[in-house]
MDAnalysis code that builds the backbone (N, CA, C; Angstrom):
import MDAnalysis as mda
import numpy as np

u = mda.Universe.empty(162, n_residues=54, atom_resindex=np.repeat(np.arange(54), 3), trajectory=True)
u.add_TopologyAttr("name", ["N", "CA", "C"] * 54)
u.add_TopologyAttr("resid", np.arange(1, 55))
u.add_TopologyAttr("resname", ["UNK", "UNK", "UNK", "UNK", "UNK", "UNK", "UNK", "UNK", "UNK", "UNK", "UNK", "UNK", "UNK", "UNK", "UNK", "UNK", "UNK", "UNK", "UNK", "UNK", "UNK", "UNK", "UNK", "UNK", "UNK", "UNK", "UNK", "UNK", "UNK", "UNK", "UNK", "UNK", "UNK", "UNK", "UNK", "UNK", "UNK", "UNK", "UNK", "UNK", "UNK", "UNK", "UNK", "UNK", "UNK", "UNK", "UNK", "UNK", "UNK", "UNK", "UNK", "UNK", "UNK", "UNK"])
u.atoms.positions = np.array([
    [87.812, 110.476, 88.485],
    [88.165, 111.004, 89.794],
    [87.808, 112.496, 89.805],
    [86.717, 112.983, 90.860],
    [86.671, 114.726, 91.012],
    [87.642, 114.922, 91.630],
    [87.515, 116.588, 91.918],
    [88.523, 117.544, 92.331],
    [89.143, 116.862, 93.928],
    [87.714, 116.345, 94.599],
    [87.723, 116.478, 96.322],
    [88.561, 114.912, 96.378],
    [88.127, 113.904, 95.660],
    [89.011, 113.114, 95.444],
    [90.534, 113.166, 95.138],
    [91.194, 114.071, 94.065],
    [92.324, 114.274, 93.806],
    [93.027, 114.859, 94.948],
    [92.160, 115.624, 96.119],
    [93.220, 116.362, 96.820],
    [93.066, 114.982, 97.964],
    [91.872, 114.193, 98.643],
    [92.203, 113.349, 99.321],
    [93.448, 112.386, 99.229],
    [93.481, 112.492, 98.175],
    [95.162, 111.116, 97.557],
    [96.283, 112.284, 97.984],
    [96.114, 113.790, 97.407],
    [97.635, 114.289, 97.324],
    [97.469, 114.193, 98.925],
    [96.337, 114.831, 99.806],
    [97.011, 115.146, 101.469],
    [97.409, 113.675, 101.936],
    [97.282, 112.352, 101.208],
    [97.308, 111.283, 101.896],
    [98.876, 111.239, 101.574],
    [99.280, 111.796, 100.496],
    [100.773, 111.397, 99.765],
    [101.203, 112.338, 100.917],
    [101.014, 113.190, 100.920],
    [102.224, 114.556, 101.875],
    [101.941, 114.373, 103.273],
    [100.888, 113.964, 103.524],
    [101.113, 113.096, 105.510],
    [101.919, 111.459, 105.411],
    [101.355, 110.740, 104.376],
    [102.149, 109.973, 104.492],
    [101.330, 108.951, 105.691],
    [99.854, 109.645, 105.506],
    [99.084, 108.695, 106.324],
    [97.707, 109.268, 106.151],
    [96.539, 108.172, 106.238],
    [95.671, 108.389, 105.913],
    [94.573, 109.060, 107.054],
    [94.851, 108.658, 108.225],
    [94.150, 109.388, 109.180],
    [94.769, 111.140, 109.639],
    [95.887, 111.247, 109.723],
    [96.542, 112.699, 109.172],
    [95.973, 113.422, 108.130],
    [95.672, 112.637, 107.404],
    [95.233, 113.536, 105.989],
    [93.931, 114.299, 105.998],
    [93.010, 113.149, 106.599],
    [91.516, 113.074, 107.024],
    [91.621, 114.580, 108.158],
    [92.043, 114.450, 108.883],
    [92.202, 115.502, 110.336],
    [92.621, 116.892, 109.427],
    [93.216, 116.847, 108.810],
    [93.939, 118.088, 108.022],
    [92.372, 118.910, 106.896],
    [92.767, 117.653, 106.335],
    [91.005, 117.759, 105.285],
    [89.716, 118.731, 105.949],
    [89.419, 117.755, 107.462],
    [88.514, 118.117, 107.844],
    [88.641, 119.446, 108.710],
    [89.539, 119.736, 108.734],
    [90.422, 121.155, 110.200],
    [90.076, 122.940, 109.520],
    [89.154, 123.082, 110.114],
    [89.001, 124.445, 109.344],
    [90.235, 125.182, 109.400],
    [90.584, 125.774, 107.968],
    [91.876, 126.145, 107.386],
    [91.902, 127.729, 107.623],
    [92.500, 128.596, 108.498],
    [92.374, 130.434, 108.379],
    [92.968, 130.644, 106.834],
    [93.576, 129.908, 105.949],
    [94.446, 130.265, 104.662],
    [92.577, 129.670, 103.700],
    [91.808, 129.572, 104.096],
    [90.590, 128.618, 103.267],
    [89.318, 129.681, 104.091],
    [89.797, 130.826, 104.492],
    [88.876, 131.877, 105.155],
    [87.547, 130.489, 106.552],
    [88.850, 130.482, 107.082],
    [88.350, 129.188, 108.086],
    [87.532, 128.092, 107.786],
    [87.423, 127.914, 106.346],
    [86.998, 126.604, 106.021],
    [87.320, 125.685, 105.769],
    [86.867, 124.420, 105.800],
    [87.560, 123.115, 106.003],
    [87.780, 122.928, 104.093],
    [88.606, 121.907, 103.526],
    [89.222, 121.609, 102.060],
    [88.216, 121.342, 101.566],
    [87.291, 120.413, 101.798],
    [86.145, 119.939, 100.717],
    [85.180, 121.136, 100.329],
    [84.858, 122.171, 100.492],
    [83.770, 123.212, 100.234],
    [85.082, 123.744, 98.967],
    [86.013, 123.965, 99.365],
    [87.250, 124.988, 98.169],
    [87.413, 123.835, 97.106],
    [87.512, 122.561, 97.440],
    [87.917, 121.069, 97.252],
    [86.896, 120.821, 95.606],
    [85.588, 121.272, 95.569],
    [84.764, 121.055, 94.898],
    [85.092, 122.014, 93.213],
    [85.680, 122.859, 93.306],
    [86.013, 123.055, 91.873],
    [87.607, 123.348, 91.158],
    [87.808, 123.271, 89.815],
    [89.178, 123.716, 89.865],
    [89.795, 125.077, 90.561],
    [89.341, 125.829, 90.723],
    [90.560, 126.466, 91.244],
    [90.308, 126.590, 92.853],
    [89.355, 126.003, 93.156],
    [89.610, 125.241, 94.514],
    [90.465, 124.354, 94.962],
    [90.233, 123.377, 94.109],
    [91.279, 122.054, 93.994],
    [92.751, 122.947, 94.120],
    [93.073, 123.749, 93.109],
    [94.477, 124.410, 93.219],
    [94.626, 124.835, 94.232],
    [93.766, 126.147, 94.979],
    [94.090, 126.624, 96.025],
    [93.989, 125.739, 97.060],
    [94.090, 124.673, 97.688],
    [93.418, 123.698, 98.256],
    [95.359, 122.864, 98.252],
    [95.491, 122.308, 97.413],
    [96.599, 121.980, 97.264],
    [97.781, 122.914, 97.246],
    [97.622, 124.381, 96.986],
    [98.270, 124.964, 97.249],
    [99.017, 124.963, 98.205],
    [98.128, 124.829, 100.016],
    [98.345, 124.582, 101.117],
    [99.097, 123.828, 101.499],
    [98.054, 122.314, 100.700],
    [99.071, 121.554, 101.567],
    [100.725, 121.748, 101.502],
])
């Protein structure tokens, strides 16, 4: 399992739904310097800061 994978499962655990998670994932983030999770998503301390959020 990569990084972008591990955070798809945690945002699916903390929405508690899988299309929530997806919308969140894809939602450019101002805390991700307006970028959406998968670009930060791609290495460890992306993955951290990334989950940080959620």
């Amino acid at each position: 399992m990569n990084y972008v994978e591990l955070i798809q499962l945690q945002a699916e655990q903390v929405f508690a739904d899988k299309e929530k998670a997806a919308a969140w994932l894809n939602k450019p983030q101002p805390a991700l310097e307006g970028m959406t999770s998968t670009p930060f998503s791609s290495s460890e301390a992306g993955c951290v800061a990334v989950n940080w959020h959620l």
